[in-house]
C-alpha positions in Angstrom: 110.6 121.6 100.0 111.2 124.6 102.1 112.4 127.7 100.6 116.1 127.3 101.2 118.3 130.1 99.6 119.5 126.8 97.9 116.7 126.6 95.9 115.5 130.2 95.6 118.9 130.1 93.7 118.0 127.4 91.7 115.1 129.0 90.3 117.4 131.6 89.8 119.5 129.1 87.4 116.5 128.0 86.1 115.5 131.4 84.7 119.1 132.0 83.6 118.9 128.7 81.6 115.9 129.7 80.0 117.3 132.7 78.7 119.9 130.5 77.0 122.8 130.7 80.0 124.9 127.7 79.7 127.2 127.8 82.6 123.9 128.0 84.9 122.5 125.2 83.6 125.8 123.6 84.4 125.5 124.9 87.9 122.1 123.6 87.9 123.0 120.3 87.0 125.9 120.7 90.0 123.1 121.0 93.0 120.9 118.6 91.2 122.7 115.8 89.7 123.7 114.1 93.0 119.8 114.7 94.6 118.5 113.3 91.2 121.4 110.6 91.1 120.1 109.3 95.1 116.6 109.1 94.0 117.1 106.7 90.9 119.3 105.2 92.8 116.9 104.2 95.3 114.5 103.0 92.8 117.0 100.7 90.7 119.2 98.0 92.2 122.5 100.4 92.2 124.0 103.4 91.2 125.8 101.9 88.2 122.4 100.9 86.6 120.9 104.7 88.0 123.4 106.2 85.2 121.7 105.4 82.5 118.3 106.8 83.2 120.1 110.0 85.2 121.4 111.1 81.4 118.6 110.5 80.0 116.5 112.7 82.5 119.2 115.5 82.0 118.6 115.7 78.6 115.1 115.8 78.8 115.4 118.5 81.3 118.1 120.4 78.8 115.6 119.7 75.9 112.4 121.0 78.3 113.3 123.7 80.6 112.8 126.3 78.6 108.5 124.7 78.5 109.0 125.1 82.6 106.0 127.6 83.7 107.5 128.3 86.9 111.2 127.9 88.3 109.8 127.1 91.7 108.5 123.7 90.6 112.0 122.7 89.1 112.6 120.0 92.2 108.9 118.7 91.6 109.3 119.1 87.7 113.0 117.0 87.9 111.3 114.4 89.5 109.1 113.9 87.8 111.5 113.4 84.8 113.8 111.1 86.4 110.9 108.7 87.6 109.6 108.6 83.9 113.0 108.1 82.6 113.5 105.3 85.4 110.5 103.7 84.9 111.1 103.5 81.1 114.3 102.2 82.0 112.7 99.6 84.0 110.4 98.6 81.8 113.2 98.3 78.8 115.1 95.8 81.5 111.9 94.0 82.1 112.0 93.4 78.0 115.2 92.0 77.6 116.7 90.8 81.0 113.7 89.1 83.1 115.2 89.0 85.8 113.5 89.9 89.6 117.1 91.3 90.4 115.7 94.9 89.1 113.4 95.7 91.3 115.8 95.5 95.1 115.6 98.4 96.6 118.9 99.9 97.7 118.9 101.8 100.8 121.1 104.9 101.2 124.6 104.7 101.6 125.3 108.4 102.8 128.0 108.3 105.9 128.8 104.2 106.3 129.8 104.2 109.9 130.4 101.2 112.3 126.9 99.9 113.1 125.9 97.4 115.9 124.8 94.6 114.6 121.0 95.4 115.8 121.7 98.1 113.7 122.4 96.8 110.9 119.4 94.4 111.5 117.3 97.0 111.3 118.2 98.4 108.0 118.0 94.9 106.8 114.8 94.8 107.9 113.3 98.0 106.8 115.2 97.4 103.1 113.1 94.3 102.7 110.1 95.7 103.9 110.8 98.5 101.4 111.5 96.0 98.7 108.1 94.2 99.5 105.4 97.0 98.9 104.6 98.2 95.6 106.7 100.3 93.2 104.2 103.7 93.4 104.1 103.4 97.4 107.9 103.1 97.4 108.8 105.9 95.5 106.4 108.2 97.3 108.0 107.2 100.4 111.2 107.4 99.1 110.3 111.1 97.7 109.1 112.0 100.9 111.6 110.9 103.8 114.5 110.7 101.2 114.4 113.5 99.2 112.4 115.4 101.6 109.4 116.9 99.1 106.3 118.0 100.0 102.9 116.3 99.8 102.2 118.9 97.2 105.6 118.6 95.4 105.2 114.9 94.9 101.7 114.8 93.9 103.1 117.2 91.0 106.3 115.1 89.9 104.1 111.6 89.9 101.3 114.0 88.0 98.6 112.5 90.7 96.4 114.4 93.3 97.8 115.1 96.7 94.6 113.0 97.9 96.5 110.0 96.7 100.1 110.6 97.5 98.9 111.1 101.3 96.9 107.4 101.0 99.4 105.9 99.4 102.1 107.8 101.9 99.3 105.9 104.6 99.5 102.8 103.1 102.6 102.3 102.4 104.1 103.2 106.3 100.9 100.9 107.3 102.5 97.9 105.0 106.0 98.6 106.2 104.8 98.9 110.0 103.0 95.3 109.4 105.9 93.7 108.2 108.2 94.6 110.7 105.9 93.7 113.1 106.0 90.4 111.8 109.3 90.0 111.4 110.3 91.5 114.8 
């Protein structure tokens, strides 16, 4: 991520929180939640089944931040905790529902405006492509065009070397090329 003044301030929360300050970790959570929110989002079938694991990340991150080394890696760090808490949360669903429904991928709703029809096509199109590659190249593309993190910064929330965030990055825009291809 570049060094916005955004998040220079958030490592500025982040020390604040550290030291015990409650209302910044409330700020915090203010920038944060909705980024964190998206990204859950994107991995689950909706926003309404994203809630669960979105708590669950915030209290691991309330529970943990005072552990966190260096502010800087909060986005990276925050990631990382919502894709565990996620993927617990899938695998919990897996358990008890059994159902394929889980595992759509829902594309972004930021700004619905009229779309042509090609338009609309084409999201079609790229949300099944999406939907048919596997889970780890998904979420490092959704990390990387969505949320806009670093080769660097993912490779640290997924706990992986940056060698295999880039060939799975590869990969995965190879698999989604293929498959439009096809179905163009």
């Amino acid at each position: 991520m570049k060094r916005t003044a955004e998040i220079i301030y958030s490592e500025l929360l982040v020390i604040k929180c550290q030291d015990g300050d409650d209302l910044a970790f409330r700020e915090l959570y203010d920038i944060w939640a909705p980024r964190f929110l998206r990204h859950i989002s994107r991995l689950l079938t909706s926003s309404e089944a994203a809630i669960d694991p979105h708590q669950e990340g915030w209290l691991a991150i309330s529970k943990n931040i005072k552990k966190l080394r260096d502010p800087a890696t909060f986005p990276a760090w925050g990631y990382r905790i919502m894709t565990s808490k996620t993927r617990n949360w899938q695998r919990k669903q897996i358990t008890s529902e059994k159902t394929a429904q889980n595992y759509a991928v829902k594309s972004p709703a930021d700004g619905e405006h009229a779309k042509t029809a090609q338009q609309e096509d084409d999201v079609d199109l790229v949300r099944k492509s999406m939907a048919s590659i596997s889970e780890d190249k998904r979420l490092i593309i959704t990390l990387f065009y969505y949320e806009g993190l670093s080769i660097q910064e993912i490779a640290q929330a997924l706990d992986i070397v940056e060698g295999t965030v880039k060939s799975r990055l590869y990969h995965a825009r190879q698999e989604i090329k293929h498959i439009i291809e096809r179905n163009s």
